[in-house]
C-alpha positions as CSV (number, residue, x, y, z in Angstrom):
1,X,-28.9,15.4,-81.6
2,X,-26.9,14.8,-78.6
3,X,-28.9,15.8,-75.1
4,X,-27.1,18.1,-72.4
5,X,-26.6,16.5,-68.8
6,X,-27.7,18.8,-65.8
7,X,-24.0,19.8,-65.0
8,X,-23.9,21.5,-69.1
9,X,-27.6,22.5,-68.6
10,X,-26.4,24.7,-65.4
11,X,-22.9,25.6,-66.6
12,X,-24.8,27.3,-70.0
13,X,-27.0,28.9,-67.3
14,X,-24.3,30.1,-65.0
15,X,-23.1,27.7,-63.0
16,X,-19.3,27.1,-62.3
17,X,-17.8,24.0,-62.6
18,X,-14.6,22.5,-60.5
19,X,-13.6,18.8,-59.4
20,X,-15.8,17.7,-56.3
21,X,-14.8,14.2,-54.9
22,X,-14.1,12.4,-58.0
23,X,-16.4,14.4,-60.3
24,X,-17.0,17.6,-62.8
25,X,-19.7,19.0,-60.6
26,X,-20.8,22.7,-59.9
27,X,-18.9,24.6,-57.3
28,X,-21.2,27.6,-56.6
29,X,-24.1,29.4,-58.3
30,X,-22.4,32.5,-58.1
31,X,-22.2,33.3,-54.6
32,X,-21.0,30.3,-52.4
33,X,-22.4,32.9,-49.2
34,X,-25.8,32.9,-50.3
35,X,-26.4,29.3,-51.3
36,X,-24.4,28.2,-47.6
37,X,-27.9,30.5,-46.0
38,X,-29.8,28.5,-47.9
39,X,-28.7,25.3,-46.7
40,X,-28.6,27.1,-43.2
41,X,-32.3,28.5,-42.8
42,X,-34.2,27.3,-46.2
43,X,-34.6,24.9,-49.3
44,X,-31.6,24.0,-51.1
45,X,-31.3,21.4,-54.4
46,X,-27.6,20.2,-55.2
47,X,-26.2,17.9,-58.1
48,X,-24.6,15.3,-56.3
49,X,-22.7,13.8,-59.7
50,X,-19.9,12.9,-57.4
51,X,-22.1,10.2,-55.9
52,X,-20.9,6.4,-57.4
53,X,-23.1,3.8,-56.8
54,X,-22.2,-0.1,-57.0
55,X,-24.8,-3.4,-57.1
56,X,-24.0,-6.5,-55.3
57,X,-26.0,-9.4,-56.1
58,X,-25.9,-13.1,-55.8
59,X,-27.0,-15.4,-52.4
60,X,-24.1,-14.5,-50.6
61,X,-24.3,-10.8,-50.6
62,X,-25.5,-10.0,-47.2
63,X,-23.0,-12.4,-45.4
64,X,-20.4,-11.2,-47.8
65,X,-20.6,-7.5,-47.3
66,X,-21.1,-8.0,-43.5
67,X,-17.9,-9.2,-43.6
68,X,-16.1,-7.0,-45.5
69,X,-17.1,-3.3,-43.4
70,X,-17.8,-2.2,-39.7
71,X,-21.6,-2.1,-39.7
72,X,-24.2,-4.5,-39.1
73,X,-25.6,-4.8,-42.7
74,X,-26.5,-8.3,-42.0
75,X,-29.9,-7.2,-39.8
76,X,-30.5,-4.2,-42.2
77,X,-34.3,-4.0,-42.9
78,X,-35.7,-3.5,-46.3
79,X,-35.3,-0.9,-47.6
80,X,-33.1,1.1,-45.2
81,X,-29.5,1.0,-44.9
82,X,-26.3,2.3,-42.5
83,X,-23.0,4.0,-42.9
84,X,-19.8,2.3,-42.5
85,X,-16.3,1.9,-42.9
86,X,-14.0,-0.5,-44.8
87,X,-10.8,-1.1,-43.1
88,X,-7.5,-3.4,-43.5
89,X,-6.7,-5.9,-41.5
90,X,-4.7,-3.7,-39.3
91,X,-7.9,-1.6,-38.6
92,X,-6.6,1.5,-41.1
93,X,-9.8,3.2,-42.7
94,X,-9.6,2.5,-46.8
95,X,-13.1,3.8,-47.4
96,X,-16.1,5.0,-46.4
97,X,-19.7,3.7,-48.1
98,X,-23.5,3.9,-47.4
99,X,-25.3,0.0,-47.8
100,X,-29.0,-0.2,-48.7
101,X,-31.2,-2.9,-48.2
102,X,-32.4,-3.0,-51.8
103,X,-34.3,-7.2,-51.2
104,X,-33.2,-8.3,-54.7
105,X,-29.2,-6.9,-54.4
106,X,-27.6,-4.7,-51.9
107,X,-26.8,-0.9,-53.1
108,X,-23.7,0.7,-52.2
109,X,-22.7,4.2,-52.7
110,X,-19.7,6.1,-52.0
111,X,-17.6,8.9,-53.9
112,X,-16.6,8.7,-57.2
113,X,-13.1,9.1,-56.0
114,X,-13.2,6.3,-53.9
115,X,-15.4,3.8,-56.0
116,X,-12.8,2.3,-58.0
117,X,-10.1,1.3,-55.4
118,X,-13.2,-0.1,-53.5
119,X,-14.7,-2.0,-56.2
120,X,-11.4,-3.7,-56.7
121,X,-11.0,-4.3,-52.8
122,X,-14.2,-5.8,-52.9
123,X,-13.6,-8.2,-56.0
124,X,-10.2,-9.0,-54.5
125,X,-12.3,-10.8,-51.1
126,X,-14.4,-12.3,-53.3
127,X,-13.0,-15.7,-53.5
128,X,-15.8,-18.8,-53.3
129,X,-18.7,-16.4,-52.2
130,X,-21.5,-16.0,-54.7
131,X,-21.3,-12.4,-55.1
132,X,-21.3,-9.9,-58.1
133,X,-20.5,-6.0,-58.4
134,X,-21.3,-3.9,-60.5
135,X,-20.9,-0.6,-61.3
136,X,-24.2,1.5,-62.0
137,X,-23.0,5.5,-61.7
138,X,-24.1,6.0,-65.0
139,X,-27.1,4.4,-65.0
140,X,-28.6,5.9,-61.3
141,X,-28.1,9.9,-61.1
142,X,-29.0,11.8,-58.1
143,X,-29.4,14.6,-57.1
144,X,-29.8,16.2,-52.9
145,X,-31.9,18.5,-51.3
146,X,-31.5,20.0,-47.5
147,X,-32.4,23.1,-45.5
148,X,-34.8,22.8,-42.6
149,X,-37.5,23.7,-45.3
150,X,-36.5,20.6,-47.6
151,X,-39.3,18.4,-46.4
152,X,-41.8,21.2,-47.4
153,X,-40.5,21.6,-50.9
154,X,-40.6,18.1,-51.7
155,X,-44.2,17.7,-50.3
156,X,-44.5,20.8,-52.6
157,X,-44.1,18.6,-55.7
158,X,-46.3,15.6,-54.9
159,X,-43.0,14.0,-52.6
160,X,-44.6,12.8,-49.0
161,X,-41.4,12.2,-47.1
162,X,-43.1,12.6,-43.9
163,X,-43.1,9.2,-42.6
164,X,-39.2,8.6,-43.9
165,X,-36.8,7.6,-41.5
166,X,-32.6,8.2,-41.5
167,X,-31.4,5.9,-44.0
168,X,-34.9,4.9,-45.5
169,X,-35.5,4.8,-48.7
170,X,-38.7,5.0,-50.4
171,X,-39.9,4.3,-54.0
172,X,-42.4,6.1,-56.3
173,X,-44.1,7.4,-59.4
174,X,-43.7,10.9,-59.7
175,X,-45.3,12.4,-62.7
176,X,-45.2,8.6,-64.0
177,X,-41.5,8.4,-63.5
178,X,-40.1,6.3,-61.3
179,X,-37.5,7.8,-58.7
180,X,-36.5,6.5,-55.4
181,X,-35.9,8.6,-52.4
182,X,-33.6,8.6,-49.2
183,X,-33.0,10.0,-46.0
184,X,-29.0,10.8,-45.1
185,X,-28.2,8.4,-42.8
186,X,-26.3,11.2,-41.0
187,X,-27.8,12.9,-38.5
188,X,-25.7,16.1,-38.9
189,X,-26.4,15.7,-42.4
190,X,-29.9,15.5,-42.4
191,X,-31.6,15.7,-46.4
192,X,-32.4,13.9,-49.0
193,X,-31.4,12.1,-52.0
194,X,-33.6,11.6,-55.2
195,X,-32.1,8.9,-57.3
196,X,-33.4,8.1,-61.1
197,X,-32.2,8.5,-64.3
198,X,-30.8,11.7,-65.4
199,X,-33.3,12.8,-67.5
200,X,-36.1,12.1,-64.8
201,X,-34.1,14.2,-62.6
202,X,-34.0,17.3,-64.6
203,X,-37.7,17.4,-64.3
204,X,-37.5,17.0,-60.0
205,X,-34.5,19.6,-60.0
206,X,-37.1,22.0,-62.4
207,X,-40.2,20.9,-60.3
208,X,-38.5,21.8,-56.8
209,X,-36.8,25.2,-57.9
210,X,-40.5,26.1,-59.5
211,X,-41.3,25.5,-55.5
212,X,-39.1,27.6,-53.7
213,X,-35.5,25.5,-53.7
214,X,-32.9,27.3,-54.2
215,X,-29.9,25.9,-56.4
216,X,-26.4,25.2,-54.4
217,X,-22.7,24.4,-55.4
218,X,-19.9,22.0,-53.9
219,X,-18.2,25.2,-51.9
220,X,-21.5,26.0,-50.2
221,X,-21.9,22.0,-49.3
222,X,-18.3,22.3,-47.7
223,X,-18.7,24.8,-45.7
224,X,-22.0,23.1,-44.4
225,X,-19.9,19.9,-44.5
226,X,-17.2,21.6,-42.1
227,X,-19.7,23.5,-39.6
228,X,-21.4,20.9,-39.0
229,X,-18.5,18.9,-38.1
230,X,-19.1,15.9,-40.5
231,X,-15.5,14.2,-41.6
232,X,-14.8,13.4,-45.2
233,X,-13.2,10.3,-46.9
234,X,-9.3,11.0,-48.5
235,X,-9.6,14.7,-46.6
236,X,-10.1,14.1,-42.6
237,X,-10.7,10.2,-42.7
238,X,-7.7,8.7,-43.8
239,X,-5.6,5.3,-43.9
240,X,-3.7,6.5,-41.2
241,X,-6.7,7.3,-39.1
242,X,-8.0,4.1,-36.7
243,X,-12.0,4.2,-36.6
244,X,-12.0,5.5,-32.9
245,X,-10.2,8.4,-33.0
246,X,-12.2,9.7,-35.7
247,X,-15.3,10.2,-33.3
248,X,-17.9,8.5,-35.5
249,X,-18.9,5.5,-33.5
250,X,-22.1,5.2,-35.2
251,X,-19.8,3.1,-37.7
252,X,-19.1,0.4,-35.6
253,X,-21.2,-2.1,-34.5
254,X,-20.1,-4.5,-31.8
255,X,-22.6,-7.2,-31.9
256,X,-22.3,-7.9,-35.5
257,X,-19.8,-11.0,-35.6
258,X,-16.3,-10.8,-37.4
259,X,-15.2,-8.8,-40.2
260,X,-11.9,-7.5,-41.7
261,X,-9.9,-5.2,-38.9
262,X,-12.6,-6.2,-36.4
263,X,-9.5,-7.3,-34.2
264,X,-8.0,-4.5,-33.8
265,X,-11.3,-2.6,-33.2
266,X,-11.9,-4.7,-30.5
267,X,-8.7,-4.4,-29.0
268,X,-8.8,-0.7,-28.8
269,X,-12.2,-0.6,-27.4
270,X,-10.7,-2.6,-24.5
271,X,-8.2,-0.3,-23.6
272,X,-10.8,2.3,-22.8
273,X,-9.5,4.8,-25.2
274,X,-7.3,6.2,-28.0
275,X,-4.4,9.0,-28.0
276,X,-5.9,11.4,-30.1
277,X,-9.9,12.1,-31.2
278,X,-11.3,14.4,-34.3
279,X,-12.0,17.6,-32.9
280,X,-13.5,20.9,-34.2
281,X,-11.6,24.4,-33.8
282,X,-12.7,28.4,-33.8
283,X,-9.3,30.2,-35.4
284,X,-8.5,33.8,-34.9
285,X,-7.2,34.8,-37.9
286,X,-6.7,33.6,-41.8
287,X,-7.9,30.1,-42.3
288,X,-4.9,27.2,-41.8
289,X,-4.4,24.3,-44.5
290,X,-4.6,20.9,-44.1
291,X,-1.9,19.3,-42.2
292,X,-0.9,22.8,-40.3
293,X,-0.5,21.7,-36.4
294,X,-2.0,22.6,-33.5
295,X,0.1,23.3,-30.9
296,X,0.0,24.1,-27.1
297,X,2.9,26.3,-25.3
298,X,5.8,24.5,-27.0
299,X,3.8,21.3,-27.5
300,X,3.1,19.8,-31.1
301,X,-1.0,18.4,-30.1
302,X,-2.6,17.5,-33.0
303,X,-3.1,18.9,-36.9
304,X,-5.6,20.1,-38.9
305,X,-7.8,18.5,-41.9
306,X,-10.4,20.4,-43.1
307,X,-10.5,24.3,-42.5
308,X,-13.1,27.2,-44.1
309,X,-13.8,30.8,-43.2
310,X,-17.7,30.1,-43.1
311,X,-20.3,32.6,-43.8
312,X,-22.7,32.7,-40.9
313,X,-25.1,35.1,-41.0
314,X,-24.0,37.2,-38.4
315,X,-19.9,37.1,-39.2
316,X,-17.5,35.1,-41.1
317,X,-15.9,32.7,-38.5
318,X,-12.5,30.8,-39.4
319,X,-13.7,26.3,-38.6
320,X,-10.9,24.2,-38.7
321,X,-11.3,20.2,-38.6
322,X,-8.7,18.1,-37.1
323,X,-7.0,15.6,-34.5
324,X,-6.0,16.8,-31.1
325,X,-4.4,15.0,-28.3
326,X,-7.1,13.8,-26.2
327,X,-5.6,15.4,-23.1
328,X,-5.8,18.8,-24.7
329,X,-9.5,17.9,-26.6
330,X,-11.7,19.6,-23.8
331,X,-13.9,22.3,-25.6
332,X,-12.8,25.6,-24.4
333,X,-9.2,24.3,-24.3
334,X,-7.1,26.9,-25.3
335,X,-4.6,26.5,-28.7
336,X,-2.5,27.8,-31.7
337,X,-2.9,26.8,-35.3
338,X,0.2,28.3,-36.7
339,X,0.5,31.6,-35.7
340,X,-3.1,32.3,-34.9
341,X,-4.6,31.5,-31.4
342,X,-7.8,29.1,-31.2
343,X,-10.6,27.1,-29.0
344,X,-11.2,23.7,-29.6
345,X,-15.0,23.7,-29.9
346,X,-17.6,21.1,-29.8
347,X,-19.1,19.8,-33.1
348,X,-21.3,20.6,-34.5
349,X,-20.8,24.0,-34.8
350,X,-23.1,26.3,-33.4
351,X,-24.5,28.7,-35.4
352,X,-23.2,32.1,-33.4
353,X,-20.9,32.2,-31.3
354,X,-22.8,33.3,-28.1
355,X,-25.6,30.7,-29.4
């Protein structure tokens, strides 16, 4: 008798399905509104099927790797791991990936969009190093939870993650199966993910619904994604893109010794600056699409990447994601997407307007 997954369990129960970064994954419960409150001001529980998940192993692993993207993985402590990019040797962005500190091997996770171009990239480097990957997405599921009452859920269920750290993770037996939990390493991101296999995970997912989470989709976790002004891989992070105009210089690490684009990184950071920086924008009016511009009297200043009419509690407000001229990237600059005035805005978002 064959055995439903979670993503057929909650389709036959209502859920929608759609295509979220690589993956058949569920788009919205039924009202993408209600779950994005949820995320906002409560307990939410997501599939995150999209999430790939590679294992390098051998001696040279940690040198290797360290080598390969722009974050120190080489002083990670057990256990924990760091957010980074993976660039060319011209310094253009081909990926973004998490890197735990797993002792035996060295877990890696990223999209399932992006996971096969990077498990080639990495297999191409790999020359006289003593270093494997593999590919384990369908062997470690996970699943997320968020929402300033997250913690409490999970506590709910017998899941202390009091004492957890950004980017720890932490191994246990719950109800004698063995999951292991993380922290986001994002700030702006904060939650957790609960990796196991997928048939533990249908009994967490049960467990923390029974306690008060509530189920979201994709388009809820995009519109969180986008007021909270956190870029995404193949949308606003692009080959194109050098890492210092995307604004997350929590990537880089200076101190870490030589990897692949590391020159050009360097160079830039001499020069004091870059041309153009990611940005976030307030739109008066209907909601742009990627690569509309952003303009300024006559001026073409920048374009936009990511863009949502977000439901905020107290009014639907038009966010738009993008890269602006650093001249004209002042919050409270004044701007036009299109034909629709707008205010470049700090990120992240706040949550009203006179907030």
């Amino acid at each position: 008798m064959s055995v439903m997954t979670l993503q057929e369990r909650l389709a036959s129960a209502g859920a929608r399905l759609a295509p979220y970064r690589g993956a058949e994954t569920v788009a919205s419960f039924g009202d993408a509104a209600r779950e994005f409150l949820v995320l906002l001001e409560g307990a939410a529980v997501f599939d995150m099927s999209w999430q790939a998940k590679l294992v390098l192993s051998g001696d040279d692993r940690v040198r290797w790797l360290n080598g390969m993207v722009t974050n120190n993985i080489r002083d990670l402590s057990l256990n924990h791991g760091n957010y980074s990019f993976v660039l060319n040797p011209q310094g253009r962005n081909l990926g973004d990936l998490v890197a735990y500190n797993r002792g035996e091997y060295l877990l890696v996770t990223t999209d399932y969009e992006q996971a096969p171009k990077l498990k080639e990239l990495f297999e191409h480097y790999i020359i006289m190093d003593d270093v494997e990957v593999e590919d384990i997405s369908d062997k470690l599921a996970a699943i997320g939870v968020a929402g300033p009452n997250g913690a409490v859920v999970l506590s709910g269920i017998g899941i202390d993650v009091a004492q957890l750290e950004p980017g720890e993770v932490s191994d246990l037996l719950w109800q004698n199966a063995g999951i292991s939990i993380a922290r986001s390493v994002l700030p702006a991101m904060d939650g957790y993910e609960i990796w196991s296999t997928a048939e533990n995970l249908e009994g967490v997912w049960d467990a923390l619904v029974a306690k008060g989470a509530k189920p979201v989709g994709a388009e809820a976790l995009e519109f969180y994604r986008i007021a909270r002004g956190v870029p995404r891989y193949g949308i606003d992070l692009r080959e194109r893109d050098l890492p210092q105009e995307t604004g997350q210089q929590h990537v880089l690490n200076f101190a870490k010794g030589c990897y692949v684009g590391q020159e050009i990184v360097e160079r830039i950071r001499s020069r004091g600056n870059v041309h153009r920086i990611f940005a976030g924008l307030e739109i008066s009016g209907d909601t742009p699409h990627a690569g509309d511009k952003i303009s300024s009297g006559e001026k073409e200043v920048g374009e936009v990447t990511s863009a949502g009419r977000v439901p905020f509690p107290a009014a639907d407000r038009t966010l738009a994601l993008g890269y602006i001229r650093r001249e004209f990237a002042e919050p409270g600059t004044e701007v036009r997407v299109g034909a629709h005035a707008g205010v470049v805005t700090a990120l992240p978002f706040k949550e009203s307007v006179s907030s």
